[in-house]
C-alpha positions in Angstrom: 0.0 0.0 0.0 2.6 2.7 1.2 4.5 1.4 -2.1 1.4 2.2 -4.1 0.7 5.4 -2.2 4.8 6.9 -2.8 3.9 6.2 -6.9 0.6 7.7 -6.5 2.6 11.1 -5.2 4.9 11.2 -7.5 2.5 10.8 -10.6 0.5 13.8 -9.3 3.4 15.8 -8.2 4.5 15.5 -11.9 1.3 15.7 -13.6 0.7 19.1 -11.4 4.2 20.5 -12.8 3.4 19.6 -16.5 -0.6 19.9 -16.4 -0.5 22.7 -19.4 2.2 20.8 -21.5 0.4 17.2 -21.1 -3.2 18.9 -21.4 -3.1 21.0 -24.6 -2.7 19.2 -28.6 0.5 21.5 -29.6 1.2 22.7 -33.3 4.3 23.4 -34.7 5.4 26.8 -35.6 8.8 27.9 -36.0 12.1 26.4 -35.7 15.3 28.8 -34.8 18.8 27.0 -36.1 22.0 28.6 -35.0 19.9 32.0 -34.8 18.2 31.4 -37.8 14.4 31.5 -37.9 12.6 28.7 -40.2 8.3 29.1 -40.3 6.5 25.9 -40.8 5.0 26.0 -44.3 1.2 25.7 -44.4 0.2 22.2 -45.9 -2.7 21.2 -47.8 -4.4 19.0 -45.4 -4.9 19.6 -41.7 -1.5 19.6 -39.7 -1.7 16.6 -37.4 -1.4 18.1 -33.6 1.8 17.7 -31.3 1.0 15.8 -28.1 2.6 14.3 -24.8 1.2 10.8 -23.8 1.8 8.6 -21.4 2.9 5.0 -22.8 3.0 2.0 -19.8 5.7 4.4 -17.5 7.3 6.3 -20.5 6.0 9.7 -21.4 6.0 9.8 -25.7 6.0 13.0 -27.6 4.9 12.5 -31.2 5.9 15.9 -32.9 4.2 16.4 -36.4 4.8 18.1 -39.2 4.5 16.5 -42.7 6.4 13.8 -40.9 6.8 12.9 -37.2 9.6 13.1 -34.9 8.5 10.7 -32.1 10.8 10.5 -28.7 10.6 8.8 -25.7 11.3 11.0 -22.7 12.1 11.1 -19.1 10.9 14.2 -17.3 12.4 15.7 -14.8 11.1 16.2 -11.3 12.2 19.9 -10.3 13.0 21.5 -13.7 10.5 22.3 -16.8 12.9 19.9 -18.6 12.9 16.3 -20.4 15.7 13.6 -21.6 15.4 12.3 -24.7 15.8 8.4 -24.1 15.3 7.6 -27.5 13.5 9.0 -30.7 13.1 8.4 -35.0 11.4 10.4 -37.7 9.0 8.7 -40.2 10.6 9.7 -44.1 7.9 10.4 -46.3 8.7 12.2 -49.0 6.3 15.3 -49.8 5.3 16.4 -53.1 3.0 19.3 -53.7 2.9 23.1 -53.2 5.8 24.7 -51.8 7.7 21.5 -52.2 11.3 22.3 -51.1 10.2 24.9 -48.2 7.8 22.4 -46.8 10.8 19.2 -47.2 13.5 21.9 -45.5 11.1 22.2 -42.5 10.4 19.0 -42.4 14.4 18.1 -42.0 15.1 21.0 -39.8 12.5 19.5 -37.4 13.8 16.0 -37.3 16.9 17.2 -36.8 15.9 19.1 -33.9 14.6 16.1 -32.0 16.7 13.4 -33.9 19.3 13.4 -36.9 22.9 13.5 -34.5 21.1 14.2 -31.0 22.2 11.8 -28.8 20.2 9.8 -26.0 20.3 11.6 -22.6 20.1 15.2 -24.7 18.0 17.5 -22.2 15.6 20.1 -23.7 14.2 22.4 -21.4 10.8 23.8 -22.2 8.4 26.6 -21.4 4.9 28.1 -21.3 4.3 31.4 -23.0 0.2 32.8 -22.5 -0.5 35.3 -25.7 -3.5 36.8 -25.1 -6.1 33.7 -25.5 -3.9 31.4 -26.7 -0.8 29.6 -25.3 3.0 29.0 -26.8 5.4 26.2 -26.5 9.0 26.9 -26.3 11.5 23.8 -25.9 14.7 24.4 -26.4 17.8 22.3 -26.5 19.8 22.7 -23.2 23.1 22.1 -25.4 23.2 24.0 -29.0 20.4 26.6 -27.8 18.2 25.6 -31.2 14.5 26.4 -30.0 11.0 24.8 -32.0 7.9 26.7 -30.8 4.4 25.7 -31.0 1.2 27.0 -30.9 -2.1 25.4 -29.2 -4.9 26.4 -31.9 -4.0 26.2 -35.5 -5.7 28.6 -38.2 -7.9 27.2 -40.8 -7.1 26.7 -44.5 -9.2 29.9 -45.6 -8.2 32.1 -42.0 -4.9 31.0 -42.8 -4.5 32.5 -46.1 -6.5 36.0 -45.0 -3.4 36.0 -42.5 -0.7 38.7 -43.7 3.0 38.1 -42.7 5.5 40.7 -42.2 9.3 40.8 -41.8 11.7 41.0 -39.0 15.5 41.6 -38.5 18.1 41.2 -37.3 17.4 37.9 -35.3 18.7 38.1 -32.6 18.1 41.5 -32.0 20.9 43.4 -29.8 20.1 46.8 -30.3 16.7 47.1 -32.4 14.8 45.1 -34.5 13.2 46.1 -37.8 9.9 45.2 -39.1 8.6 45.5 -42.4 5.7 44.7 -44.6 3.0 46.1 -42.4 0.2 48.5 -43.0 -0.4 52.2 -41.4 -2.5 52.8 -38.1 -1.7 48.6 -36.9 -1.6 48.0 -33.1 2.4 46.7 -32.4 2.5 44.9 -29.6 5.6 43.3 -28.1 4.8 40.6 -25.5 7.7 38.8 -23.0 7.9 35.2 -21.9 4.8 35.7 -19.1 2.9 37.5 -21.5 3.0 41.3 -20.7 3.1 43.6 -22.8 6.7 45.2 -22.7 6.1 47.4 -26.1 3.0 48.7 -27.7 2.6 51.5 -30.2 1.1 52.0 -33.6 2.8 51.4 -37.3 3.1 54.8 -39.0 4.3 53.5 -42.4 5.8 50.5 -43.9 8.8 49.7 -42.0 9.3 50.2 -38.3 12.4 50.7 -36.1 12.3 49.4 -32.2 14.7 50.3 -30.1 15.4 46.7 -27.9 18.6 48.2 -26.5 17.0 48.1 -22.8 15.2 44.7 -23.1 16.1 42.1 -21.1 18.2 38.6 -23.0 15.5 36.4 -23.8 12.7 35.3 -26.2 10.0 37.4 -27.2 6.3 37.7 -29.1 6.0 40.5 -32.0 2.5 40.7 -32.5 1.0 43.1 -35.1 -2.6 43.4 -35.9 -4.2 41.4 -38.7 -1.0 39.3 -39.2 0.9 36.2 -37.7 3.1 36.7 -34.5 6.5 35.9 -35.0 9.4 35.5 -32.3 12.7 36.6 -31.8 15.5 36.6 -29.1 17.1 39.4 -27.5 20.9 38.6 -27.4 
């Protein structure tokens, strides 16, 4: 009974500590490589959601994209972290729209959680409320390389209506520039525990933000009537 009772514990204690990562179907976004930011390509069908699950006493996460990076992991018990224990990518090959930007994303995310990364690799991961919805960072706690997700996905048709803008440098040390936007937009810059650390309104096509007093660390740009995109503060 008491054995019973001490695995009882510790199965709450960590479902308690990962109830929003186990509870939500996750979607992948974005993908930064050695400070480079890759966006997941939209596909024609439905992308398949991300999801924790618990498989006999092994947690499982089954990342998707056009193909899956599946892993076994081992939480841990006082971080917001997981070991990889072991982990393979299914190798369909896509062919349609957007052929060679959807089959780059597709290896960039296998390689995040696969291709050369060994068993015992820690990634730590974290929580990020936008407004109504919810981010996943994990990030691995040896290159730095960072895959985001989001917890609702657009629709085909909502999708498309969705304008995208540009943003550099990223990293940003000093400012970060964003173009492709539209007059009068709200501009709203979000941190890690989503407040609002920057807000204004675009005044032309292009605009200049001085991140020179921002703290190291990822952040949310979020511009009306378009996508959110991250970017890191170095």
């Amino acid at each position: 009974m008491k054995t019973k009772l001490f695995f009882l514990l510790i199965t709450c204690s960590l479902f308690g500590q990962n109830a929003e990562l186990l509870n939500n179907n996750w979607y992948v976004s974005q993908i930064v490589t050695n400070g480079q930011t890759t966006n997941a390509v939209s596909l024609p069908s439905p992308l398949g959601s991300s999801k924790f699950t618990l498989s006999g006493s092994d947690y499982v996460f089954i990342s998707y994209y056009f193909n899956t990076a599946g892993n076994n992991v081992i939480f841990s018990s006082s971080q917001n972290s997981f070991t990889k224990n072991q982990g393979s990518c299914t190798l369909a090959q896509y062919v349609g729209v957007n052929q060679d930007a959807v089959r780059d994303f597709d290896q960039k995310h296998c390689d995040f959680y696969v291709s050369y990364i060994p068993v015992g690799t820690i990634f730590n991961y974290q929580i990020i409320n936008n407004g109504s919805s919810k981010i996943l960072a994990i990030t691995n706690a040896t290159t730095g390389n960072i895959i985001y997700y989001n917890n609702s996905i657009l629709g085909t048709k909502e999708n498309a209506l969705k304008k995208t803008f540009r943003i550099y440098p990223n990293p940003s040390s000093d400012f970060l520039i964003v173009e492709n936007i539209d007059k009068n937009l709200k501009v709203k810059i979000y941190d890690v525990s989503g407040k609002i650390i920057y807000e204004t309104l675009s005044s032309g096509k292009a605009l200049k933000i001085n991140t020179e007093n921002f703290q190291k660390g990822q952040y949310i740009l979020s511009i009306e009537n378009s996508k959110s995109e991250f970017f890191i503060k170095s």
